[in-house]
C-alpha positions in Angstrom: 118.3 108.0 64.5 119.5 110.8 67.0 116.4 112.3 67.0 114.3 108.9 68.1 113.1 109.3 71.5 111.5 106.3 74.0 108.0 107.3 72.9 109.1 107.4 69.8 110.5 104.2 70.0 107.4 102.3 71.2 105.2 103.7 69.1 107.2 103.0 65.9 107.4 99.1 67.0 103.4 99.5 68.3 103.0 100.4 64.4 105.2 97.5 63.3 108.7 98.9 62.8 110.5 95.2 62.7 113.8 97.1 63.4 112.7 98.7 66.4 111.2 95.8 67.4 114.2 93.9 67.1 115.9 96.2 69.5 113.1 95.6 72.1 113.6 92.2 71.8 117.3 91.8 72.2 116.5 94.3 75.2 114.0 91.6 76.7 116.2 89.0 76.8 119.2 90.7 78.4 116.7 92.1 81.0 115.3 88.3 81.3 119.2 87.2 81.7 119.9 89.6 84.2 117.2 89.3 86.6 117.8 85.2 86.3 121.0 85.8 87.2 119.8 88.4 90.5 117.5 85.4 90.8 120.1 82.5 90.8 122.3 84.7 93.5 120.1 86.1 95.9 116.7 83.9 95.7 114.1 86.3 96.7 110.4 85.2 96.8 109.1 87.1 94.2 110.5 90.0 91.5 108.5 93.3 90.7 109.0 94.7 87.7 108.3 98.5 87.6 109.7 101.9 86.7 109.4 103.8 84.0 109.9 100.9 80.9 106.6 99.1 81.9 105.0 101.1 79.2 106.5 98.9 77.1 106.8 96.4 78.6 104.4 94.2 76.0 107.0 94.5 73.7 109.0 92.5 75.4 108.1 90.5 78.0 108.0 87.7 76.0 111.7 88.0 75.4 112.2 88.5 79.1 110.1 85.5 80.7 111.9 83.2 78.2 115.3 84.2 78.8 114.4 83.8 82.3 113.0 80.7 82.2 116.3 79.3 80.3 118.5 80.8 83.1 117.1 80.4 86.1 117.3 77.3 88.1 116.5 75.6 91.4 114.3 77.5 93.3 114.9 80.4 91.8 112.9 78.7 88.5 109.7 79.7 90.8 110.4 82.9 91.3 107.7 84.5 90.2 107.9 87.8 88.1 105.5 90.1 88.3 104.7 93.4 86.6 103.1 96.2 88.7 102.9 99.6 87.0 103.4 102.0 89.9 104.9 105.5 89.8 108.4 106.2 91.1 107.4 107.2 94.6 105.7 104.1 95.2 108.8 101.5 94.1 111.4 103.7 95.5 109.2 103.6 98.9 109.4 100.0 98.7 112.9 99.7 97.9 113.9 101.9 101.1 111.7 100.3 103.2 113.2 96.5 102.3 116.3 98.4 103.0 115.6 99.6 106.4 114.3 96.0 107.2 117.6 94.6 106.2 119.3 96.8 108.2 117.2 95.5 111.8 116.9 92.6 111.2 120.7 92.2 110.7 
């Protein structure tokens, strides 16, 4: 459906559409794989899920903790993923400011 937007989207599978609920959760699960593999490669101490999707994200975080839990391994299996609902300036602050730190203390 051209016409279907995000909000759209979300409120169609809030209401129970299974097909756009199926697409949510095939989205979960490559999102969980992904950040297992960002996990498995770079082991940070903790992930922050944030941005724009977290509206959603109860339709599928489900989909992402278990694919996540399947991929990741070692130490990364505790990394702990946590979802923080904050507006763009706030992450992207974040983001730059880990940069920065990377940068001196290199």
């Amino acid at each position: 459906e051209p016409d279907l937007d995000m909000a759209g989207a979300i409120d169609r599978a809030h209401g129970g559409d299974a097909a756009v609920r199926a697409v949510f959760d095939e989205a979960g699960e490559a999102i969980g794989l992904g950040l297992a593999a960002m996990v498995n490669l770079v082991g940070p101490e903790r992930v922050v899920v944030s941005g724009e999707g977290v509206a959603a994200y109860d339709l599928f975080e489900e989909q992402i903790r278990a694919a996540f839990t399947t991929q990741a391994f070692g130490t990364a299996a505790r990394c702990p993923l946590v979802v923080r609902p904050l507006p763009w300036e706030e992450w992207a602050r974040g983001a730059a400011a880990v940069s920065i730190q990377s940068l001196f203390a290199a």
